[in-house]
Structures are given as C-alpha cells and as structure tokens.
N, CA, C and O atoms as CSV, one atom per row, in Angstrom:
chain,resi,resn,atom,element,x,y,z
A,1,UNK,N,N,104.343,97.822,82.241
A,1,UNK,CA,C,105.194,96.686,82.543
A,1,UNK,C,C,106.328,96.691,81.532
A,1,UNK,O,O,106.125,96.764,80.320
A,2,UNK,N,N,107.484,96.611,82.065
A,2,UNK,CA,C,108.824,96.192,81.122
A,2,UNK,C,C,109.373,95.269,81.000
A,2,UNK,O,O,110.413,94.899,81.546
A,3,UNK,N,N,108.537,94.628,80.030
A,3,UNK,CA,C,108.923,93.173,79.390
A,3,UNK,C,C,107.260,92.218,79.854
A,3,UNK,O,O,106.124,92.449,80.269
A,4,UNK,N,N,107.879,91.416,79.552
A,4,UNK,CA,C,107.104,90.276,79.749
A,4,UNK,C,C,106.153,90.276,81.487
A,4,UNK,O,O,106.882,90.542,82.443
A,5,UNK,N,N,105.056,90.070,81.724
A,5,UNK,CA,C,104.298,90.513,82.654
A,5,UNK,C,C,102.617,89.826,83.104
A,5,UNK,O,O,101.718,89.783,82.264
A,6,UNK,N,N,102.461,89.421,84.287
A,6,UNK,CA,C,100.923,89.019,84.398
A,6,UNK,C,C,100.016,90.123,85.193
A,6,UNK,O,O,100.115,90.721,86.264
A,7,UNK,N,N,98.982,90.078,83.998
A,7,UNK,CA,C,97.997,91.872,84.764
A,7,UNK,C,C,96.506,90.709,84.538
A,7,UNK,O,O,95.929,90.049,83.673
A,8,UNK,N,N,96.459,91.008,85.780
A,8,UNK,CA,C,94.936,90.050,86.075
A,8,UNK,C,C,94.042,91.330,86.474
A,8,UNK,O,O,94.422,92.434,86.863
A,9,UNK,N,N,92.627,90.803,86.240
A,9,UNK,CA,C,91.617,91.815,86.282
A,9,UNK,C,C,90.459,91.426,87.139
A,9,UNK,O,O,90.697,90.533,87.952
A,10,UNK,N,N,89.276,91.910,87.117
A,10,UNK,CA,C,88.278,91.648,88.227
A,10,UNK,C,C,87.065,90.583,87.066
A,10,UNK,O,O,86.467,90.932,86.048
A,11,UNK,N,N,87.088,89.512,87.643
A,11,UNK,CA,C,85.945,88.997,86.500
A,11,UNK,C,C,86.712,87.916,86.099
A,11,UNK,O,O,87.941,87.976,86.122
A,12,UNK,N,N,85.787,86.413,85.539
A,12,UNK,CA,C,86.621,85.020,84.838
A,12,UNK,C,C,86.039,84.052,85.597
A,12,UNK,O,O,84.908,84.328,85.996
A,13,UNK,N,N,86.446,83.095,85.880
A,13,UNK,CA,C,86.050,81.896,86.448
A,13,UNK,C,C,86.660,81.611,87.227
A,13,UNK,O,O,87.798,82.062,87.098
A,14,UNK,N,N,86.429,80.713,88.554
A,14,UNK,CA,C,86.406,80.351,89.498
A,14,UNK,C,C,86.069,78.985,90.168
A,14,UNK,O,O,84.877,78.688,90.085
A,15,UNK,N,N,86.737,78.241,90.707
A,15,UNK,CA,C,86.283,77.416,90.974
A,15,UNK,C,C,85.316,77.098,92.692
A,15,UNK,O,O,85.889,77.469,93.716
A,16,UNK,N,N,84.360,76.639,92.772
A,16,UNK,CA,C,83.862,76.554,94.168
A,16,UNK,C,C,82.834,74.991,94.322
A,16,UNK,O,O,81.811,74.501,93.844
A,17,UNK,N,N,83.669,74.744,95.096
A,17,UNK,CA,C,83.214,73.595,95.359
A,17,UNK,C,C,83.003,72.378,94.453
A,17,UNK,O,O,84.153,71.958,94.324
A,18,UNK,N,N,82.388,71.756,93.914
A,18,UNK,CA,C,82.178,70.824,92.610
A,18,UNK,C,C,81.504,71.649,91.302
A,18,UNK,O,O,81.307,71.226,90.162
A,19,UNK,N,N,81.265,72.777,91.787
A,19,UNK,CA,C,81.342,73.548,90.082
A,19,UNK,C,C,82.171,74.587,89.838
A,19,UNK,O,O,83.073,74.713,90.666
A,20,UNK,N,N,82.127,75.701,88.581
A,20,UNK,CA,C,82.748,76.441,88.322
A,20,UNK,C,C,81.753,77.771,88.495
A,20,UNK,O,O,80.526,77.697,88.418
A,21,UNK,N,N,82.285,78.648,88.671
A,21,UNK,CA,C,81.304,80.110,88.690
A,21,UNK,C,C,82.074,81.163,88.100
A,21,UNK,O,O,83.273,81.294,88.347
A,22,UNK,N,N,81.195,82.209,87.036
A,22,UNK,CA,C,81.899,82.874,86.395
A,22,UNK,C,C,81.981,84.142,86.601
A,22,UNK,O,O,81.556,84.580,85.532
A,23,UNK,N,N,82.287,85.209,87.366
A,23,UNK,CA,C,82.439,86.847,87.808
A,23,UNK,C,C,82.111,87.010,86.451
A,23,UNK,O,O,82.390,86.348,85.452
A,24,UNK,N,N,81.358,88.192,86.659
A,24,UNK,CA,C,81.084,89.337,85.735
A,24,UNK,C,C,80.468,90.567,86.565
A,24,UNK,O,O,79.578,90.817,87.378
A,25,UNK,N,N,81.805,91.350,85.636
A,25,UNK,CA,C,81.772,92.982,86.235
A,25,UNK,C,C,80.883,93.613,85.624
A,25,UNK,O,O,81.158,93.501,84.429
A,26,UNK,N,N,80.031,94.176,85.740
A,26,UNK,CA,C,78.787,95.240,85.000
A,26,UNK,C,C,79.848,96.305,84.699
A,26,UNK,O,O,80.826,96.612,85.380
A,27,UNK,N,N,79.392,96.847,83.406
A,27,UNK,CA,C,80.386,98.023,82.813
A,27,UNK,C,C,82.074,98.073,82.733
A,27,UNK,O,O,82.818,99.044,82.599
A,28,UNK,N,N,82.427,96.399,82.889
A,28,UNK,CA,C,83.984,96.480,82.441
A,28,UNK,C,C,84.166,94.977,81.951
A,28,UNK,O,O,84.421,94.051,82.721
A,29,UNK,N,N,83.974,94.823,80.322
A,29,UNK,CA,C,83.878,94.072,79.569
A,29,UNK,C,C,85.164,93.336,78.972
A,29,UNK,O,O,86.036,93.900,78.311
A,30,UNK,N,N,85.136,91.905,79.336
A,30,UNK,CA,C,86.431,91.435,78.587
A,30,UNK,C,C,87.041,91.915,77.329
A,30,UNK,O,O,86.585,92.300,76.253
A,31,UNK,N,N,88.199,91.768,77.814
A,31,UNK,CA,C,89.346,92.275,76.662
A,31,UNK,C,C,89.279,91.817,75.460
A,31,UNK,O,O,89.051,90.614,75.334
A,32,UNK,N,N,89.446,92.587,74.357
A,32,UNK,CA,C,89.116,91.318,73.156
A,32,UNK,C,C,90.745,91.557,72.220
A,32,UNK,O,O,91.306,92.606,71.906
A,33,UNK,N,N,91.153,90.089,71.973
A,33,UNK,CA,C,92.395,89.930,71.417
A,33,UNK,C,C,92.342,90.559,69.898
A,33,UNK,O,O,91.426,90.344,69.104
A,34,UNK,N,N,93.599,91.450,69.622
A,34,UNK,CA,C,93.981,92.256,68.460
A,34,UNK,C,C,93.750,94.219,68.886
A,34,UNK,O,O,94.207,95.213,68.321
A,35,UNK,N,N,92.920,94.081,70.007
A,35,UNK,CA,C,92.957,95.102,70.374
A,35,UNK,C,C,93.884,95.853,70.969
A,35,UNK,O,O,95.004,95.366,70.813
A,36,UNK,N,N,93.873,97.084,71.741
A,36,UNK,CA,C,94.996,97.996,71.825
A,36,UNK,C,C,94.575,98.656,73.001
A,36,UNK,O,O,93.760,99.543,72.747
A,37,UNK,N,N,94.908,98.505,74.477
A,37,UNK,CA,C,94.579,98.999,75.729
A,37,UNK,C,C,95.786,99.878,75.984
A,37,UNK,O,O,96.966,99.700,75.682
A,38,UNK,N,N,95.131,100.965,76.679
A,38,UNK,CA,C,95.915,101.949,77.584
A,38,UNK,C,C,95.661,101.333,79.234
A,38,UNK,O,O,94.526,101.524,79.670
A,39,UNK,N,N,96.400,100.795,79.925
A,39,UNK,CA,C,96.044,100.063,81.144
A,39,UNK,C,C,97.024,100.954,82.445
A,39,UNK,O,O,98.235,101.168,82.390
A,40,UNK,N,N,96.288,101.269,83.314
A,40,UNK,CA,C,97.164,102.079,84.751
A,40,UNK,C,C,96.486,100.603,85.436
A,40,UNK,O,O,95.435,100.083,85.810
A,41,UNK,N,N,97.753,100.417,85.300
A,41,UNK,CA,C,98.563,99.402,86.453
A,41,UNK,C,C,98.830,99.216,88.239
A,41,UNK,O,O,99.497,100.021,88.889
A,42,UNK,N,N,98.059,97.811,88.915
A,42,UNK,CA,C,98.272,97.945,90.417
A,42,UNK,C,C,99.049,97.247,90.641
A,42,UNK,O,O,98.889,96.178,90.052
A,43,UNK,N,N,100.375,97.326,91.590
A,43,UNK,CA,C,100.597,96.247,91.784
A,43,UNK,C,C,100.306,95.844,92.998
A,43,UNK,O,O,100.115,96.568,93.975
A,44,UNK,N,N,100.244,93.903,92.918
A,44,UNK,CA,C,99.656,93.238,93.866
A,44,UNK,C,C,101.090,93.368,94.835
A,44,UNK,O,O,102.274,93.290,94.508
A,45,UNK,N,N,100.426,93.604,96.190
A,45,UNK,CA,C,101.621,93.748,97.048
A,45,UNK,C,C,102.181,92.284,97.575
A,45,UNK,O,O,101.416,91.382,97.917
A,46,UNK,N,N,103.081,92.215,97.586
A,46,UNK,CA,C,104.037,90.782,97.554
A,46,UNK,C,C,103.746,89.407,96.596
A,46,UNK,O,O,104.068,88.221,96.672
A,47,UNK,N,N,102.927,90.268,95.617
A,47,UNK,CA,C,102.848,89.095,94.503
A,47,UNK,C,C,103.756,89.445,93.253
A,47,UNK,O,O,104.515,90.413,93.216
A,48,UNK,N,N,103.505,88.173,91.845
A,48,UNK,CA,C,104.499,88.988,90.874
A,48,UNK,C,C,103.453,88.808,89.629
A,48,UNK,O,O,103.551,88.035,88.676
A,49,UNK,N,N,102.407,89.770,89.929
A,49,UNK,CA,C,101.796,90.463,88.854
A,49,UNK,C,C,100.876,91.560,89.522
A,49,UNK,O,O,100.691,92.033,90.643
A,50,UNK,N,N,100.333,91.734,88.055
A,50,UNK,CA,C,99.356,93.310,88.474
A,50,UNK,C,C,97.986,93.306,88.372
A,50,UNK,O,O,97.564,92.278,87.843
A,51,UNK,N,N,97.106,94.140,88.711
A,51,UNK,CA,C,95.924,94.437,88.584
A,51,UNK,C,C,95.256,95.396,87.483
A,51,UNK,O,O,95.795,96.357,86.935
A,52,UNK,N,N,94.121,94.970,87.313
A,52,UNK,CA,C,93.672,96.392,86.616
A,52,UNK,C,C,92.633,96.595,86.792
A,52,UNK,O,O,92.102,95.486,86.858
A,53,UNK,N,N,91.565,97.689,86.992
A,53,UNK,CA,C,90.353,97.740,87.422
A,53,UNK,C,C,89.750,98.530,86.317
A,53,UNK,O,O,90.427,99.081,85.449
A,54,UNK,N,N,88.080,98.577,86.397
A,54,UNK,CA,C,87.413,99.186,85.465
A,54,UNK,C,C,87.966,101.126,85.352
A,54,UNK,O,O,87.898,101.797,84.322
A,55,UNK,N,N,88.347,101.499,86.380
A,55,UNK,CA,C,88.651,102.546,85.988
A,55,UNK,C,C,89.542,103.048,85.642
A,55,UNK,O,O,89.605,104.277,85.604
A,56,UNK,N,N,90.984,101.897,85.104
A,56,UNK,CA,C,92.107,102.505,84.853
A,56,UNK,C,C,91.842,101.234,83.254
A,56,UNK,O,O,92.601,100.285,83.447
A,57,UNK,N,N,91.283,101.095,82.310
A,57,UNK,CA,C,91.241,100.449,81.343
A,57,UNK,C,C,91.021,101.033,80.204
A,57,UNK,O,O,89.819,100.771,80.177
A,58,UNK,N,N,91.247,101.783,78.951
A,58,UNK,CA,C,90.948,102.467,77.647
A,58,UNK,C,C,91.149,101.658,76.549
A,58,UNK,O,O,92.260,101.156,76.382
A,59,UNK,N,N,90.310,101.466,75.827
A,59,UNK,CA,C,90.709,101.111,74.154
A,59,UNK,C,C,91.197,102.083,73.305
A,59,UNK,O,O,90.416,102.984,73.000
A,60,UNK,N,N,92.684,102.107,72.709
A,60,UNK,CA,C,92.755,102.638,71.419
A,60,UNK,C,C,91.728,102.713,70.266
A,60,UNK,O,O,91.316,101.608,69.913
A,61,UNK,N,N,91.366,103.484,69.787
A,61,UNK,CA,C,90.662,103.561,68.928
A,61,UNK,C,C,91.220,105.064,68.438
A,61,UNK,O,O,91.013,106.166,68.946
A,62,UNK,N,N,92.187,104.605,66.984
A,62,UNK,CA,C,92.753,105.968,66.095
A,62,UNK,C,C,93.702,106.637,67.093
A,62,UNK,O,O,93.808,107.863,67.087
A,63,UNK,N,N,94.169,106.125,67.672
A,63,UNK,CA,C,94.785,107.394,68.412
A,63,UNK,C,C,94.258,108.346,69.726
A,63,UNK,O,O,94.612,109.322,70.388
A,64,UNK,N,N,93.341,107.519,69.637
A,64,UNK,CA,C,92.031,108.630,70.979
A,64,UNK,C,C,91.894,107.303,71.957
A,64,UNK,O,O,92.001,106.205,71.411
A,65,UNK,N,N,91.737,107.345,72.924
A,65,UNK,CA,C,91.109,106.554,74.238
A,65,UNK,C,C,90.420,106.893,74.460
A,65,UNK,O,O,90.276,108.093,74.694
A,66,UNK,N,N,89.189,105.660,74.549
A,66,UNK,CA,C,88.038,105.228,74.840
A,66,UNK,C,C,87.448,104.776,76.126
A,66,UNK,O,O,87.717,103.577,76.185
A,67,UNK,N,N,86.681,105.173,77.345
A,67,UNK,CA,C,87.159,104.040,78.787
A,67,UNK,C,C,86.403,102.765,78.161
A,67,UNK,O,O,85.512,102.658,77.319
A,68,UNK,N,N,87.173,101.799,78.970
A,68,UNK,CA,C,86.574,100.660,78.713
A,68,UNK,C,C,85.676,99.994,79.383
A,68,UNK,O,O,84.921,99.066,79.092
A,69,UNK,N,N,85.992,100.988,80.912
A,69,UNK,CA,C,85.055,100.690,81.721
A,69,UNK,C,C,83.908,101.394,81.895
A,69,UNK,O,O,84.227,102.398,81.257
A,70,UNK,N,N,82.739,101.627,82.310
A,70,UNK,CA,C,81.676,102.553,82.285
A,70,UNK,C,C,81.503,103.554,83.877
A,70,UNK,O,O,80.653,104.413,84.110
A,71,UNK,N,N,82.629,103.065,84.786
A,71,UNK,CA,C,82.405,103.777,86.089
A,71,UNK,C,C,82.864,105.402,85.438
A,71,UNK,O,O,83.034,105.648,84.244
A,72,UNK,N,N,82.978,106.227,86.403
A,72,UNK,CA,C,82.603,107.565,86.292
A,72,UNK,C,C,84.292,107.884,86.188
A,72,UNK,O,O,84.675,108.839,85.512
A,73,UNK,N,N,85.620,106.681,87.179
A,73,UNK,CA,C,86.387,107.267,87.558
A,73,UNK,C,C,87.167,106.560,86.083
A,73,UNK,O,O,88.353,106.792,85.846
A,74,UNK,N,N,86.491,105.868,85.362
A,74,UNK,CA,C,87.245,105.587,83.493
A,74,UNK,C,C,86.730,106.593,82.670
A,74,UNK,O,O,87.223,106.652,81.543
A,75,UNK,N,N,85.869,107.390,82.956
A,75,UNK,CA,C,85.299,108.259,81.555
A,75,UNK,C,C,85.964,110.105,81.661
A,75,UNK,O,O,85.677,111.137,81.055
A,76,UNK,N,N,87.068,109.713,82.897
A,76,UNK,CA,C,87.636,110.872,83.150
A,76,UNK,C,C,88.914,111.104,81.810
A,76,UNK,O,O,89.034,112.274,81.448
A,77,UNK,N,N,89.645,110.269,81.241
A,77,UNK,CA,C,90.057,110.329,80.143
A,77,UNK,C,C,89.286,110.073,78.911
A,77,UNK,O,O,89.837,110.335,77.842
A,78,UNK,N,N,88.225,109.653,78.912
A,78,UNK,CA,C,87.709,109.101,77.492
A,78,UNK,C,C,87.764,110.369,76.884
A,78,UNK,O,O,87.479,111.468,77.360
A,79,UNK,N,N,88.202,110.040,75.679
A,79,UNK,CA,C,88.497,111.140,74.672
A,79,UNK,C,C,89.359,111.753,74.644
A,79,UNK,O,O,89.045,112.876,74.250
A,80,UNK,N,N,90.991,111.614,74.982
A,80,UNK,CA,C,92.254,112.325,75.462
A,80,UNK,C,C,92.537,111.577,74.174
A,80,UNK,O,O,91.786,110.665,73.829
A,81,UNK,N,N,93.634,111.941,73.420
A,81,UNK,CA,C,94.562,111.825,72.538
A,81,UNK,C,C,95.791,110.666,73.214
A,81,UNK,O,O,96.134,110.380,74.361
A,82,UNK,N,N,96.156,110.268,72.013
A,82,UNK,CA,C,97.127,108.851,72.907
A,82,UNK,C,C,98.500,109.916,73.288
A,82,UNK,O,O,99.290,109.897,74.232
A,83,UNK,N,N,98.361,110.899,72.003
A,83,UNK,CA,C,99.868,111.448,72.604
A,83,UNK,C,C,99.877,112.898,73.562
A,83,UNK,O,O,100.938,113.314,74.025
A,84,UNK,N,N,98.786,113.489,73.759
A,84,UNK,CA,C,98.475,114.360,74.964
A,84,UNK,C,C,99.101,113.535,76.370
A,84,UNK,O,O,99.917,113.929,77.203
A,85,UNK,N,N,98.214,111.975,76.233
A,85,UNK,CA,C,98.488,111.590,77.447
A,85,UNK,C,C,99.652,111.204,77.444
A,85,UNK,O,O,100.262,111.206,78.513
A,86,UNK,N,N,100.324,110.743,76.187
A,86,UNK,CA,C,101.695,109.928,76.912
A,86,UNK,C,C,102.629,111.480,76.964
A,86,UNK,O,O,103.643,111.246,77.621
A,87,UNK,N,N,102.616,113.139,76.434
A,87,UNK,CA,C,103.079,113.673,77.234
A,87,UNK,C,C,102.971,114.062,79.174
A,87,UNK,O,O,103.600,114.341,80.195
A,88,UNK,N,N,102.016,113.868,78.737
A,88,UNK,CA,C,101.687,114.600,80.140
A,88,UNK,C,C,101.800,113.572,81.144
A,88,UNK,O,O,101.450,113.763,82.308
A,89,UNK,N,N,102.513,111.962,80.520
A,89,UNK,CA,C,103.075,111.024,81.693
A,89,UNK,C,C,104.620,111.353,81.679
A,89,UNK,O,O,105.129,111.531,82.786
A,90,UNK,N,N,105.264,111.436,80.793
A,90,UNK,CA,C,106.566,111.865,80.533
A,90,UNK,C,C,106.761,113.637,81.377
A,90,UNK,O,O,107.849,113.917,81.881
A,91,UNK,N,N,105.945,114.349,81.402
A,91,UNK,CA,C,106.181,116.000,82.063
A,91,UNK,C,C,106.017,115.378,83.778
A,91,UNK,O,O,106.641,115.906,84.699
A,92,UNK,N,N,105.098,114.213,83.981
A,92,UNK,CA,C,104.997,113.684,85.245
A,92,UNK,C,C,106.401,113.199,85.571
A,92,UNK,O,O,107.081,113.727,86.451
A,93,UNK,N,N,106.845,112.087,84.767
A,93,UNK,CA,C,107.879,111.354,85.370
A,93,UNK,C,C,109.221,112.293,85.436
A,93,UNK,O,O,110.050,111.967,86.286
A,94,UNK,N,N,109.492,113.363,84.662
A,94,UNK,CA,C,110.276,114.282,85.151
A,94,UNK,C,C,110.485,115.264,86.172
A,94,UNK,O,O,111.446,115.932,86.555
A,95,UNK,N,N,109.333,115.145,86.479
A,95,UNK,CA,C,109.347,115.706,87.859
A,95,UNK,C,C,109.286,115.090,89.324
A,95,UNK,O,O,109.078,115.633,90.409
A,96,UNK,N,N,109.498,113.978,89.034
A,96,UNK,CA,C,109.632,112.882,89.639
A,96,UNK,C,C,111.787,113.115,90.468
A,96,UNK,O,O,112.291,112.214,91.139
C-alpha cells in the first residue's frame, strides 16, 4: 500500500444478534504491535481496503521471514531473506 491504507484480515469480532462473537483462525495468529510484517496484499473488489490471508502473512525477524501463518501455502517463503525477496519483486515488476 502507498500511503496510508485499511488491510483487514480473517478473524476479530463480530456482532450477532444481542451478543458479540469472536473468529479465530487456527494457525494465523493476531498481529502483535511493534512488530514487522511482510504482507501480499488482496484487494477487496469495489471496496477501499485490502485483505490478507494466512498464507500471504511473514514476521520479520533479523532480516529473514518467518510465515505467520501455519498453512502449507505461508511456509513456502519461511526462511527467504528480506532482501532476496524484495529483489526478486523488483526483477518481477520489471518485467512487467
């Protein structure tokens, strides 16, 4: 996102009926503030924000990404270098 931006995720609270109910995703754990995400981005079609799902979510940690999610299709980067990947998005977008 460039600039300022709303990226909503799967999971939180809800309201139904006269109570509240709270989603929880097995293997894709709230975000925790001070941290440092690598996030692939959906966007919602005719809305004005984005998505993110368990399999496009990584924690920084040193320079390496971590998935954050536990499905099979987040642990396909775990362990890539932050700057392997941000070449190999930059060799993408040039060929674009």
């Amino acid at each position: 996102v460039n600039g300022p931006g709303t990226v909503r995720r799967a999971g939180g609270l809800r309201e139904e009926e006269t109570r509240m109910a709270r989603l929880v995703v097995r293997g894709f754990p709230d975000f925790a503030r001070g941290e440092e995400y690598v996030l692939f981005l959906q966007s919602a079609r005719g809305e004005d924000f984005f998505t993110v799902d368990p399999g496009g979510a990584y924690r920084l940690e040193e320079g390496v990404l971590r998935a954050y999610g536990k499905l099979p299709a987040a642990t396909d980067l775990d362990g890539t270098c932050e700057r392997s990947l941000l070449e190999t998005l930059r060799k993408m977008r040039r060929k674009q």
